[in-house]
C-alpha positions, -999 to 999 in steps of 0.1 A, spaced: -295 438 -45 -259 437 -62 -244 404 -65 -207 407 -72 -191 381 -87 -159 363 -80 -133 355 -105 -109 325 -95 -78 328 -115 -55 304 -109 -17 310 -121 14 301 -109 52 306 -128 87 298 -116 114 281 -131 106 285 -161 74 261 -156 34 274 -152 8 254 -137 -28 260 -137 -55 250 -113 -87 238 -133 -108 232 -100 -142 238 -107 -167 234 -141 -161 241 -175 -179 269 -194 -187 295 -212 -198 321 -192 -181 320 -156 -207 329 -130 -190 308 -96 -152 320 -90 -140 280 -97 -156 284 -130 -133 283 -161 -133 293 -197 -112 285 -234 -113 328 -231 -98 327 -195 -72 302 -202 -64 315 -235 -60 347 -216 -34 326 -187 -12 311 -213 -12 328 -243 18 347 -235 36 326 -215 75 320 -222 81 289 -198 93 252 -211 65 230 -189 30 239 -185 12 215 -151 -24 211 -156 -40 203 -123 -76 189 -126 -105 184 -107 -135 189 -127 -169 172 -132 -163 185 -168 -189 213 -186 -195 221 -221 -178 204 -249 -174 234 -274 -149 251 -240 -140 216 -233 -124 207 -271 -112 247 -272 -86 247 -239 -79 210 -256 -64 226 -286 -47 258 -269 -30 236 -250 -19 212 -276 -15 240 -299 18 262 -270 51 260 -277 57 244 -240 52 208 -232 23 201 -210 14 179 -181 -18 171 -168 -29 163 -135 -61 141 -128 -63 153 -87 -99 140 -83 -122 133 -112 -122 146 -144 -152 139 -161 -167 148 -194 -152 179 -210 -124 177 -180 -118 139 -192 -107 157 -230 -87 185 -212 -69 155 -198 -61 139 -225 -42 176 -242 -13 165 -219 19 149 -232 23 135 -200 -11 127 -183 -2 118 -143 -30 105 -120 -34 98 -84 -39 64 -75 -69 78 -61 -85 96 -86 -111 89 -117 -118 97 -152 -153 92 -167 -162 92 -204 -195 92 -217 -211 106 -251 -226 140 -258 -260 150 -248 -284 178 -246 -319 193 -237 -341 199 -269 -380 206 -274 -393 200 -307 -412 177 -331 -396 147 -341 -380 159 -370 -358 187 -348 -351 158 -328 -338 135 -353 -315 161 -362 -300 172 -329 -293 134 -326 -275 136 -351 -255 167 -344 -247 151 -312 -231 121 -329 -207 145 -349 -196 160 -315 -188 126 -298 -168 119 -329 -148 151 -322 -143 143 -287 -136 103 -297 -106 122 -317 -91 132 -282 -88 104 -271 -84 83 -299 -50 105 -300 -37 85 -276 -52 53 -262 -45 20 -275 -78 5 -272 -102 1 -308 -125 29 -319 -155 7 -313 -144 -4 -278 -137 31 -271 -172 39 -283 -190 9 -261 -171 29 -233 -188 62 -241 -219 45 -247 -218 28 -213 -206 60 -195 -180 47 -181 -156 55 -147 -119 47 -159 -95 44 -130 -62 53 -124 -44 17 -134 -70 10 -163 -66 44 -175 -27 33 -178 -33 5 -194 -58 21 -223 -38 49 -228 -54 75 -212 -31 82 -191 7 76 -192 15 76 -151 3 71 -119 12 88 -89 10 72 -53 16 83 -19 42 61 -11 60 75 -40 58 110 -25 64 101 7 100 91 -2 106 120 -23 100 140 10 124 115 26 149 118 1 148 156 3 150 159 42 178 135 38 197 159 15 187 187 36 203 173 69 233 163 50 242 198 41 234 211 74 256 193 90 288 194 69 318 211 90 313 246 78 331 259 109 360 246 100 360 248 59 336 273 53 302 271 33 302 244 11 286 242 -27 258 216 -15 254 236 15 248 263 -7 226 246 -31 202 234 -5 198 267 9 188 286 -19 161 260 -26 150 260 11 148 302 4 132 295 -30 100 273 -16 101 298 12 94 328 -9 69 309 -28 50 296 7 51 333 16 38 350 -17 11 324 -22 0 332 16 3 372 8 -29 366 -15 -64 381 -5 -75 348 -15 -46 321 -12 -61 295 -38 -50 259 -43 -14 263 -46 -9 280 -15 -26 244 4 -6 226 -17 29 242 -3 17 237 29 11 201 29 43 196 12 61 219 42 41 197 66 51 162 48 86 175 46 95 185 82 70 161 99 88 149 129 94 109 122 120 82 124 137 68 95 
């Protein structure tokens, strides 16, 4: 029997912006098609010319070696990066998090931290010294986030020891993150656009002819369009393609200001 594989690749570019979907666990060897790799991703942005690269996570994290490795390629590009804590982003996911100039999470979404571990088999000398291996690679991860947070290096350690779930408004705080993102905020973003939208649509063009905003709000109603209708053209839409579609659904939902 021939079991073929799936490869979930992830990429989106417009506007001189990329964002990439890490949905799934981080290694080295991808065997599920939500799988991802420091190769793959190397292989997605390495030759991208954009200004902003979005990060979107939701990961319960992997190995640390891949982990630390799309943690420097993305500190390492030319474009600023954003990342995106959409669920959890634990372990290895929690340092990818943390490569982000700007590091946005969801109100309703989680980081966890906790220190590096393993499965050895041995005499007690081999396991004296994978313990201390695996205290030189918490240090290397401590380093991640040690870039940014403003809590202590031993606090941040009782944190790892504890393994410990960091929400959104704590992660603020520490320095984890540097946002959050609520669903009231997007909801008037959507409010704010339809507003727009109707405004233009109802200048007097009959009478003056097409105006500039009229214009301008057209070609970005065509521009999300063509988007929706390239992501849905996929085989296999992905992410993205959902992600349009709730945004087409909060945006035109019938409701009363």
């Amino acid at each position: 029997m021939v079991v073929k594989i799936k490869r979930y690749f992830s990429l989106l570019v417009e506007d001189r912006e990329a964002s990439v979907y890490i949905f799934g666990d981080i290694v080295s060897w991808e065997y599920f098609e939500n799988d991802v790799s420091s190769y793959t991703l190397a292989k997605q942005i390495a030759g991208l010319d954009v200004d902003r690269i979005n990060i979107y996570i939701n990961s319960y994290g992997g190995e640390v070696a891949e982990g630390l490795a799309i943690y420097n390629q993305l500190r390492r590009h030319k474009a600023k990066v954003a990342t995106y804590c959409d669920g959890f982003s634990c372990s290895a996911a929690s340092v990818v998090f943390m490569a982000g100039e700007e590091r946005i999470m969801s109100d309703a979404s989680l980081l966890w931290i906790h220190n590096a571990g393993t499965v050895v088999a041995g005499d007690a000398n081999k396991m004296r010294k994978e313990a201390d291996g695996l205290d030189i690679v918490t240090k290397a991860t401590m380093k991640a986030y040690m870039a940014h947070v403003t809590i202590t290096e031993d606090e941040l350690k009782a944190m790892m020891d504890e393994e410990t779930w960091i929400s959104a408004e704590d992660a603020v705080n520490m320095g984890f993150a540097t946002s959050v993102e609520t669903a009231k905020a997007s909801s008037k973003s959507s409010q704010s656009l339809r507003k727009r939208m109707a405004q233009a649509l109802t200048q007097p063009s009959v009478k003056v002819g097409p105006t500039p905003a009229l214009t301008a709000e057209l070609d970005r109603m065509a521009g999300i369009v063509q988007r929706l209708e390239a992501c849905l053209a996929q085989p296999e839409p992905g992410p993205q393609a959902n992600k349009l579609k709730t945004m087409f659904a909060a945006l035109f939902a019938a409701e009363e200001d």
